[in-house]
N, CA, C and O atoms as a DFTB+ gen file, in Angstrom:
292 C
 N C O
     1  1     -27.939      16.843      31.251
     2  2     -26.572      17.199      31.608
     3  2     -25.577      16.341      30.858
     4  3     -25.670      15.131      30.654
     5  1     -24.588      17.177      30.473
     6  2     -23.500      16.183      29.661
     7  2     -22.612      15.688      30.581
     8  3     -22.872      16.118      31.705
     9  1     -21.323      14.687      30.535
    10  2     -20.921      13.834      31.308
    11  2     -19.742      14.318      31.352
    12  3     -19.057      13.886      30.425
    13  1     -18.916      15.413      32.393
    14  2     -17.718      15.534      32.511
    15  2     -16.492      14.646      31.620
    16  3     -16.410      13.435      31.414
    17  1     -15.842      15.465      31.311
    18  2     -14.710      14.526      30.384
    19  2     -13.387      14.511      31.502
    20  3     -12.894      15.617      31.721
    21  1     -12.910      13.574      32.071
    22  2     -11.983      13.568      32.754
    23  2     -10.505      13.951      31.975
    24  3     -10.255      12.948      31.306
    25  1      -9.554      14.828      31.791
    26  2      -8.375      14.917      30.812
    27  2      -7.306      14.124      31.814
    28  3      -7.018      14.486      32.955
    29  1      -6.786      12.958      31.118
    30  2      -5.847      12.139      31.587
    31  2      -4.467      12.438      31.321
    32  3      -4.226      12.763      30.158
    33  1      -3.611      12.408      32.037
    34  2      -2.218      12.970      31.687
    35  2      -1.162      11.558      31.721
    36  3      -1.493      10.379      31.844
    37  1       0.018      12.067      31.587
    38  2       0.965      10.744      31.396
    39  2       2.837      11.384      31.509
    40  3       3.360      12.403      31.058
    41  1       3.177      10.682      32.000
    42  2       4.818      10.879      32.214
    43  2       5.274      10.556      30.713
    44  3       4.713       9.880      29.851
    45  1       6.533      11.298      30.689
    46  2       7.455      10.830      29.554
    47  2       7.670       9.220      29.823
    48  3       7.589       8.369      28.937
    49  1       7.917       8.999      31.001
    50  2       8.462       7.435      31.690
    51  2       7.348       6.505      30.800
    52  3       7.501       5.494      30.115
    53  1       6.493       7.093      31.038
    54  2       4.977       6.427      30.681
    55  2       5.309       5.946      29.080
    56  3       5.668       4.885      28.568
    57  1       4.963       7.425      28.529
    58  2       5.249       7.290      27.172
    59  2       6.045       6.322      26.487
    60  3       5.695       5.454      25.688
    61  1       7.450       6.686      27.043
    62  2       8.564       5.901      26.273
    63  2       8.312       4.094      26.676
    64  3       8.746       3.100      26.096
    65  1       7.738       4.177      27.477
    66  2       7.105       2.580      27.946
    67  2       6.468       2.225      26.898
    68  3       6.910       1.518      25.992
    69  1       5.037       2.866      27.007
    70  2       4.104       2.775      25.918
    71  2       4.719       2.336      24.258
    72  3       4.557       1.346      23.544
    73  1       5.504       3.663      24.104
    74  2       6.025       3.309      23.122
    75  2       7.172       2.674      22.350
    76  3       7.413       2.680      21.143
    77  1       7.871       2.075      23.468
    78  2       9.012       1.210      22.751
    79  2      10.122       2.381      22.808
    80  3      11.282       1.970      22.784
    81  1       9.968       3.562      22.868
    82  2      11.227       4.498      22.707
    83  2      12.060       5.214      23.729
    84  3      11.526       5.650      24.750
    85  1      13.397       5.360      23.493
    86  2      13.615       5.804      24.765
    87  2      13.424       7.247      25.282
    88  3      13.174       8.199      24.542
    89  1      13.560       7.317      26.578
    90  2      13.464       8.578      27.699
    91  2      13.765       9.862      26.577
    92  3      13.029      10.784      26.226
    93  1      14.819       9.594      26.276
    94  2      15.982      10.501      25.492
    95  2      15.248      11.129      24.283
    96  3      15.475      12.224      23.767
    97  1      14.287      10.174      23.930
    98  2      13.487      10.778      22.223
    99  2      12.688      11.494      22.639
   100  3      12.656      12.589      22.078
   101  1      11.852      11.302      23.583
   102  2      10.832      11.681      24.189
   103  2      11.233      13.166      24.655
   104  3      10.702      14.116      24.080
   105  1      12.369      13.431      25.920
   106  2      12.430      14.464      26.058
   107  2      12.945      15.534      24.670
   108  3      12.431      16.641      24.507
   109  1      13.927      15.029      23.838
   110  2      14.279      15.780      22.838
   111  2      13.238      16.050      21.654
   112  3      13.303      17.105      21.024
   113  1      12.461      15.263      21.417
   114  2      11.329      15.346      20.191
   115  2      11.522      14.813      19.483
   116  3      10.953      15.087      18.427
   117  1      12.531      13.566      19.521
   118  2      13.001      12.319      18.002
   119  2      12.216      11.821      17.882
   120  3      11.220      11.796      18.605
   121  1      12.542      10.941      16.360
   122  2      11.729       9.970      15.904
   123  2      10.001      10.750      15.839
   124  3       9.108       9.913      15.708
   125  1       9.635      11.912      15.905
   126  2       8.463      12.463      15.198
   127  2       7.581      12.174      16.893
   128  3       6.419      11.782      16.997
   129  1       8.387      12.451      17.889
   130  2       7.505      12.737      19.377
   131  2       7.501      14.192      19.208
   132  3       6.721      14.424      20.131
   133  1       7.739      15.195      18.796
   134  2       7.795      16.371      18.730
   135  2       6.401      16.952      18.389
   136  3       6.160      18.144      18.581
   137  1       5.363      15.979      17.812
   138  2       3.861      16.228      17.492
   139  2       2.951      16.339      18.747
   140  3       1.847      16.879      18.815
   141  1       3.845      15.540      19.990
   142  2       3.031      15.573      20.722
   143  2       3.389      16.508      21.810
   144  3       4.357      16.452      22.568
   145  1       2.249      17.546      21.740
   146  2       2.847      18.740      23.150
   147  2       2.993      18.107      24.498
   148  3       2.310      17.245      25.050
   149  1       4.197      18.839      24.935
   150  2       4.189      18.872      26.478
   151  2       3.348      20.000      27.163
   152  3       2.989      21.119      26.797
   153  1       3.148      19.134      28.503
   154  2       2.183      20.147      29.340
   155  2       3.329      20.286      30.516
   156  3       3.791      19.237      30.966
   157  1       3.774      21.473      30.999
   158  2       4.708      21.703      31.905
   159  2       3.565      21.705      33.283
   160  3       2.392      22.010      33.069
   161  1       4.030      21.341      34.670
   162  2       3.097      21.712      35.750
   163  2       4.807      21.794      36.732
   164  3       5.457      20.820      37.113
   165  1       5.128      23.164      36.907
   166  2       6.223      23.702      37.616
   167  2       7.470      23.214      36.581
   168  3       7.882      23.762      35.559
   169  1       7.936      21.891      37.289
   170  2       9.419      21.546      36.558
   171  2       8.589      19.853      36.081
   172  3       9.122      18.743      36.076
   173  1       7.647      20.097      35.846
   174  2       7.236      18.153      35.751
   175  2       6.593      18.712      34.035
   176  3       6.183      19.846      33.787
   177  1       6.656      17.766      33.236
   178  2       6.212      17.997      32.043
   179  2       4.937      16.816      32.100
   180  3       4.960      15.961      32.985
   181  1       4.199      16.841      31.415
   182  2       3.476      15.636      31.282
   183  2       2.634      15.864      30.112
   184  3       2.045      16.944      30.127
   185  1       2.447      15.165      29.172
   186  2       1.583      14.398      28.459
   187  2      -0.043      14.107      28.445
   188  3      -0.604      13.828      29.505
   189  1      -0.774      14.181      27.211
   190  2      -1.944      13.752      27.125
   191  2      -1.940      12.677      26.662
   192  3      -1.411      12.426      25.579
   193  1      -2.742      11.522      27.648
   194  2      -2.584      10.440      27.425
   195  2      -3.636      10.165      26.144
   196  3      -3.492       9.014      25.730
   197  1      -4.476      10.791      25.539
   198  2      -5.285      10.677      24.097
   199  2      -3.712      11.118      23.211
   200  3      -3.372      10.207      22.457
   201  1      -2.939      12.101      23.203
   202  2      -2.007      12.024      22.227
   203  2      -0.917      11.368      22.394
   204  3      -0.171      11.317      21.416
   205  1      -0.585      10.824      23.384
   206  2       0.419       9.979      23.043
   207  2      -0.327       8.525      22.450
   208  3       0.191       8.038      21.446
   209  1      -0.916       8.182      22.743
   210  2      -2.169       6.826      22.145
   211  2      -2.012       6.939      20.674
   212  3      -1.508       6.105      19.921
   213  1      -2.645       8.387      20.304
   214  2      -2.665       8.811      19.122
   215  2      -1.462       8.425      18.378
   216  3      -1.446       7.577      17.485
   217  1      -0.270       9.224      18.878
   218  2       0.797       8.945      18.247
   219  2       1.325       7.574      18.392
   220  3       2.394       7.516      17.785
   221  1       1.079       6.656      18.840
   222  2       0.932       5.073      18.783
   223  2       0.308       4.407      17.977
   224  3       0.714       3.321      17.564
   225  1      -0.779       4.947      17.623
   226  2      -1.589       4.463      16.643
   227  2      -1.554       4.585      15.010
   228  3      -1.868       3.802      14.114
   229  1      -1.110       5.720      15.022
   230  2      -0.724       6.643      13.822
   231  2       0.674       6.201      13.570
   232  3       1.067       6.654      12.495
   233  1       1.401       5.608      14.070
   234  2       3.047       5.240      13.714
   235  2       2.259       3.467      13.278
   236  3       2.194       2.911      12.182
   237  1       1.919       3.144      14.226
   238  2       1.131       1.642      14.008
   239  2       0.213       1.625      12.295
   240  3       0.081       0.534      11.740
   241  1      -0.155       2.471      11.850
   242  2      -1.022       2.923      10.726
   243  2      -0.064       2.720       9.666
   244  3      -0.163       2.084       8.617
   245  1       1.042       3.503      10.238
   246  2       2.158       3.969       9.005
   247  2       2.640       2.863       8.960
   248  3       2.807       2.421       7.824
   249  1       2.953       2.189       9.851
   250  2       3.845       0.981       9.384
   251  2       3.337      -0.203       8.487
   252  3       3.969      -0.866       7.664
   253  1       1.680      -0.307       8.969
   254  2       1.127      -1.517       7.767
   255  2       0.364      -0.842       6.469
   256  3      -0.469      -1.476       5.821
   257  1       0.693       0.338       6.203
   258  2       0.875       0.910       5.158
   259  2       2.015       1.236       4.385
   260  3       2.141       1.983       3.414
   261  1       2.664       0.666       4.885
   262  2       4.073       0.484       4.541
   263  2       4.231      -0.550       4.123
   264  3       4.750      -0.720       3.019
   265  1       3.868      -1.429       4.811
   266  2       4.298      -3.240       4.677
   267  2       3.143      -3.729       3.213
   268  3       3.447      -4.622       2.422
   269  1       2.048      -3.049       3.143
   270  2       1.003      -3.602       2.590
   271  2       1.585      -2.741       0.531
   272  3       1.230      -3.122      -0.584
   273  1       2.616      -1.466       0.976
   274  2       2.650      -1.187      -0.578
   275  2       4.411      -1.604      -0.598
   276  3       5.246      -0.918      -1.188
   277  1       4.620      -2.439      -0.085
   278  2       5.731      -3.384      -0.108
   279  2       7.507      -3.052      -0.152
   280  3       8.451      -3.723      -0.570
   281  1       7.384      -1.226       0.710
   282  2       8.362      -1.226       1.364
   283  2       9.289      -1.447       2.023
   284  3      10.434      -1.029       1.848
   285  1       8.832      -2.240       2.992
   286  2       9.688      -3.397       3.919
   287  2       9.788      -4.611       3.452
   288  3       8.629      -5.017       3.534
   289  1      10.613      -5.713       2.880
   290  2      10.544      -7.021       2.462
   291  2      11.562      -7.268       2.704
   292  3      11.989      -8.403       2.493
C-alpha cells in the first residue's frame, strides 16, 4: 500500500509572512505571486503550501544567481 499524501493548504496571511511580502501582493498577484494558484473554498482563498515554498525557493535561487553573475554590487 502506498502512503496517503496529506495536501497542505495555507492563508494569504501565511504566505505574505512566509514571504516577506505584503497582504496586498499576494491578493493582487505582484511581484510574480501570480504563479501561484489560488484555491477558493466559498469566500476563503487558500494556497498550497508546496507552492508557495516553491515560490520561496525559486525567488531565493534567483537572487544568488544574481549576486554570483554580479548584478547586485
Amino acid at each position: 500500500m502506498q502512503a496517503e499524501e496529506k495536501t497542505e493548504f495555507c492563508t494569504i496571511r501565511e504566505a505574505a509572512r512566509r514571504s516577506g511580502l505584503g497582504l496586498k501582493t499576494w491578493y493582487q498577484g505582484g511581484a510574480g505571486t501570480d504563479v501561484v494558484p489560488r484555491i477558493r473554498f466559498g469566500r476563503s482563498i487558500r494556497l498550497l503550501r508546496a507552492d508557495v515554498e516553491r515560490f520561496i525557493s525559486d525567488r531565493i535561487i534567483e537572487a544568488k544567481q544574481s549576486i554570483q553573475v554580479g548584478q547586485f554590487k
